[in-house]
C-alpha positions as CSV (number, residue, x, y, z in Angstrom):
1,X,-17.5,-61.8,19.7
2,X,-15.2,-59.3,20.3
3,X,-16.6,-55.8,20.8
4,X,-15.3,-52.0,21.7
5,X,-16.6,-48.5,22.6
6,X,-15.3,-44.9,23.4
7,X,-16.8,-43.1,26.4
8,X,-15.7,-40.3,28.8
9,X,-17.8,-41.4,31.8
10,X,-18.3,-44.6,33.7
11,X,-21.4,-45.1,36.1
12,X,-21.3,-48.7,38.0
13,X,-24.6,-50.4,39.3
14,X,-23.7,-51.9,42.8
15,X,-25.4,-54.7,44.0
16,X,-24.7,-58.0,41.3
17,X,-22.1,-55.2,38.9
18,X,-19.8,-54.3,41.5
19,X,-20.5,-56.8,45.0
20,X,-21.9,-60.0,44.6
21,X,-24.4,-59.7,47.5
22,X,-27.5,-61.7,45.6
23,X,-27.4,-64.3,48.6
24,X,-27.6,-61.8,51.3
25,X,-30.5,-59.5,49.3
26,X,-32.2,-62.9,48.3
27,X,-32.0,-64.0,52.2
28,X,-33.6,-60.6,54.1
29,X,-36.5,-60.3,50.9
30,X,-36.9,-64.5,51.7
31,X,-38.2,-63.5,55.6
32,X,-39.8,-60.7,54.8
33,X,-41.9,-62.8,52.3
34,X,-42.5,-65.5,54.7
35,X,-43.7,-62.8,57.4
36,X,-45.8,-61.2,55.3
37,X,-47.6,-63.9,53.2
38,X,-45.7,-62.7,49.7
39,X,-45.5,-65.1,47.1
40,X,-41.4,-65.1,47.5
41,X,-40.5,-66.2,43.0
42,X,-43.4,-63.7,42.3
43,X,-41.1,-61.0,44.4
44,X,-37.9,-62.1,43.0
45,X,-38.9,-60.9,39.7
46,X,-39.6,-57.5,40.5
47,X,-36.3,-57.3,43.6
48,X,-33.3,-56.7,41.6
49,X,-32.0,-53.5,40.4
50,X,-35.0,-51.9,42.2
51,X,-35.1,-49.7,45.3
52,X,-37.1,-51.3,48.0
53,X,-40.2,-49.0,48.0
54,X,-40.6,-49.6,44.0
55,X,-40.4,-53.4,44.8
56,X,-42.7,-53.5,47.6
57,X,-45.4,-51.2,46.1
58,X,-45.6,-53.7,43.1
59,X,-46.0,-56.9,45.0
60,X,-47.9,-55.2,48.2
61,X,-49.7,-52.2,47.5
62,X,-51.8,-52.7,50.7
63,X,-48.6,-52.2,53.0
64,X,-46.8,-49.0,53.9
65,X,-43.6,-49.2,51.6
66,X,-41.5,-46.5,53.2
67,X,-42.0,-47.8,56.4
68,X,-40.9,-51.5,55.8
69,X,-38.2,-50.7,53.9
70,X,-36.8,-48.8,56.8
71,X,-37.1,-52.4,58.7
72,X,-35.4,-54.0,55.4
73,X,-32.4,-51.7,55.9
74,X,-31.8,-51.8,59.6
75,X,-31.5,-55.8,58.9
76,X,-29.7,-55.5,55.8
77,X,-26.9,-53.6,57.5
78,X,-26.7,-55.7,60.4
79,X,-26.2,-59.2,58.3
80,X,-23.6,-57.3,56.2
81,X,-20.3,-59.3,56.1
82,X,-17.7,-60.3,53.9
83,X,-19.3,-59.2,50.8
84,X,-16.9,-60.3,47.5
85,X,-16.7,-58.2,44.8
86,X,-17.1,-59.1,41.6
87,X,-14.0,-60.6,40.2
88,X,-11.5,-57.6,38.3
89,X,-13.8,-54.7,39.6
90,X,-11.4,-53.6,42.2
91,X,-8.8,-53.8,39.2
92,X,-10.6,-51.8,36.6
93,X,-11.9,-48.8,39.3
94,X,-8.5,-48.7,40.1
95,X,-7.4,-48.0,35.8
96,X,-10.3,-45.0,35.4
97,X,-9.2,-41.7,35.5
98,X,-10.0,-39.7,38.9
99,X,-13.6,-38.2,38.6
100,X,-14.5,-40.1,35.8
101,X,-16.8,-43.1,37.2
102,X,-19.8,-43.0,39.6
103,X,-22.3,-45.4,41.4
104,X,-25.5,-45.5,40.5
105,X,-27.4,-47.9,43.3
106,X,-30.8,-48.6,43.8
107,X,-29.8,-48.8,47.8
108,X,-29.4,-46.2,49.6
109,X,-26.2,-44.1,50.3
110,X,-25.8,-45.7,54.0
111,X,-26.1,-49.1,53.0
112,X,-24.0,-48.5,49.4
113,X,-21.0,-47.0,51.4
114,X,-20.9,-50.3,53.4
115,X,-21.1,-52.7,51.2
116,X,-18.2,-51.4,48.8
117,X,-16.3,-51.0,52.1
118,X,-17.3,-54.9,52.7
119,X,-16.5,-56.1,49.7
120,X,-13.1,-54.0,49.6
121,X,-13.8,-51.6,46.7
122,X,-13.3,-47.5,47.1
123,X,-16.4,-45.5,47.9
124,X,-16.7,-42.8,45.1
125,X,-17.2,-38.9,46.0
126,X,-19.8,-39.6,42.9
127,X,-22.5,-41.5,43.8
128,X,-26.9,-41.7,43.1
129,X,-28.3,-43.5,46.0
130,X,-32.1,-44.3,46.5
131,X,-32.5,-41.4,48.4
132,X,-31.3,-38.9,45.7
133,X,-34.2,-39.7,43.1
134,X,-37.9,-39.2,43.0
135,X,-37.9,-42.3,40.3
136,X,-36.2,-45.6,40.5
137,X,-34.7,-47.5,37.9
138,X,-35.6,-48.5,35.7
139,X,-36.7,-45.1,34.9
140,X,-33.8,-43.1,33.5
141,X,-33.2,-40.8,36.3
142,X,-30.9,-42.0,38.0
143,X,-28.1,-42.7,35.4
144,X,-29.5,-39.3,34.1
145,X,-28.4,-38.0,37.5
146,X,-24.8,-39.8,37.2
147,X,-24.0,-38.5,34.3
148,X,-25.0,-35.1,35.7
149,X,-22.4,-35.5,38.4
150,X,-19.8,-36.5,36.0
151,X,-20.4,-33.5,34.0
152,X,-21.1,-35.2,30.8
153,X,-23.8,-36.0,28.4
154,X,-25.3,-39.7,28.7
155,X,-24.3,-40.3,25.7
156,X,-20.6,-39.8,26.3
157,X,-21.3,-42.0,29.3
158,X,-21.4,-46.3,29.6
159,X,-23.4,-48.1,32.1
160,X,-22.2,-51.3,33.6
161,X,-25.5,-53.1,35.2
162,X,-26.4,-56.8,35.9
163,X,-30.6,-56.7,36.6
164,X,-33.6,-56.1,34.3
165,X,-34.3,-52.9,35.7
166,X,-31.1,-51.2,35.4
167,X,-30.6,-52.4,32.1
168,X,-33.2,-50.7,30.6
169,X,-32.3,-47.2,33.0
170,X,-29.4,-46.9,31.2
171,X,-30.6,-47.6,28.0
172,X,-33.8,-45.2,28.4
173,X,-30.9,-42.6,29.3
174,X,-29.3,-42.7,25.9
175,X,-26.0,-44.5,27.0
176,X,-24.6,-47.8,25.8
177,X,-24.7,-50.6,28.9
178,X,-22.5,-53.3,29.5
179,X,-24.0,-55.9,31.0
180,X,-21.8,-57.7,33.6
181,X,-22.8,-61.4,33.5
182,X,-20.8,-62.9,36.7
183,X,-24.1,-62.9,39.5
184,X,-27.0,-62.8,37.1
185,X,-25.9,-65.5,34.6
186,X,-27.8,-63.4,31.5
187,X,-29.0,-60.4,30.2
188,X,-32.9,-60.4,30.0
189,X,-33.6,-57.5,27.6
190,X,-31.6,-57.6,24.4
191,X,-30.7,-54.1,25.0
192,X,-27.2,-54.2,26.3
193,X,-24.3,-53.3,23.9
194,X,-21.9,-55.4,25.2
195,X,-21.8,-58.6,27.6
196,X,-19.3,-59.8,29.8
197,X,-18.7,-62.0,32.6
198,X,-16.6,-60.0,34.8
199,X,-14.3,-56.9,34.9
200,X,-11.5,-59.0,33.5
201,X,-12.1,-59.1,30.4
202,X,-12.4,-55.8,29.8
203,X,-9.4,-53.6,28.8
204,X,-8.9,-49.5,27.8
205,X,-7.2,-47.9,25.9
206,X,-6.6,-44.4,24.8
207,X,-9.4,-42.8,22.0
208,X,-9.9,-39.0,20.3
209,X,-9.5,-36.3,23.6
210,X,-10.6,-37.4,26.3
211,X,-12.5,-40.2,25.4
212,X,-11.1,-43.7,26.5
213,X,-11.9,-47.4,24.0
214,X,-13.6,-49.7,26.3
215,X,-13.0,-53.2,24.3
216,X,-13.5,-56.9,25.6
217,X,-10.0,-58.7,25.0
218,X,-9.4,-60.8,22.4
């Protein structure tokens, strides 16, 4: 079913929306479950869209989050290779307006800056990392906080997110979310406005001022 909506601002998930690195993440959180005894499909449902502390203090209180996460990250960035992207994103970063779309990534800024580099996409000026929030997603925070940087109310604002988590950020925030379908395969909460597979079928158009019609193609 065919679908549209008018928005000014446009904040990107990363990891699954925007790079398809699920079988590099799903590799490092693999050995680190092994090493530590961690019940790996009981930590796969709490992994994505999460920032590593969040994820670790839910599925091993007793251990010191901050500190393993650090590990997780020096790892993460070594492994880093050819990352894709998801199919059409490079295409439709490339139609919004200048200053009109952000990031909004559970990783931090370091490892967020490499990965769109990876996968060939531009790093934003705008961008909510790990470290800029006291409260991960899916608290609404940090799309709270990218819509902050763009200047704009949330709900002049869409969300494009693939995991649980960020799903529900956005929609706590008071923005519509289009869930991007390509790396996940489904959209777990019900919540999401719109679904897609990829960037590709999406299309804008002009709307009232400065708003743009974000519509799937028919």
């Amino acid at each position: 079913m065919s679908w549209q909506m008018q928005c000014e601002g446009f904040l990107f998930d990363m990891d699954g929306t925007l790079v398809d690195s699920t079988v590099l993440i799903e590799r490092i959180w693999h050995g680190w479950a092994l090493k530590n005894g961690i019940d790996f499909d009981f930590l796969m449902q709490h992994v994505h869209g999460r920032r590593g502390v969040e994820t670790i203090e839910i599925v091993a209180p007793h251990m010191d989050a901050k500190a393993e996460v650090v590990a997780l990250l020096a790892q993460e960035m070594e492994m880093m290779e050819d990352i894709p992207a998801i199919p059409g994103a490079a295409a439709f970063l490339a139609s919004l307006p200048a200053g009109r779309w952000a990031v909004v990534t559970s990783a931090s800024r370091a490892i967020a800056q490499a990965k769109l580099r990876a996968a060939g996409l531009p790093v934003p000026d705008l961008l909510v990392s790990s470290d800029d929030v006291e409260n991960g997603k899916p608290h609404p925070e940090p799309y709270l906080k990218g819509a902050a940087l763009l200047g704009l109310p949330p709900s002049r604002c869409v969300v494009f997110e693939d995991a649980e988590a960020g799903i529900r950020s956005g929609h706590a925030a008071g923005m519509n979310v289009v869930a991007i379908l390509h790396a996940s395969g489904h959209e777990p909460t019900g919540l999401a406005g719109a679904k897609v597979a990829h960037y590709d079928e999406l299309t804008l158009r002009p709307g009232e001022g400065a708003a743009l019609i974000l519509e799937q193609r028919s």
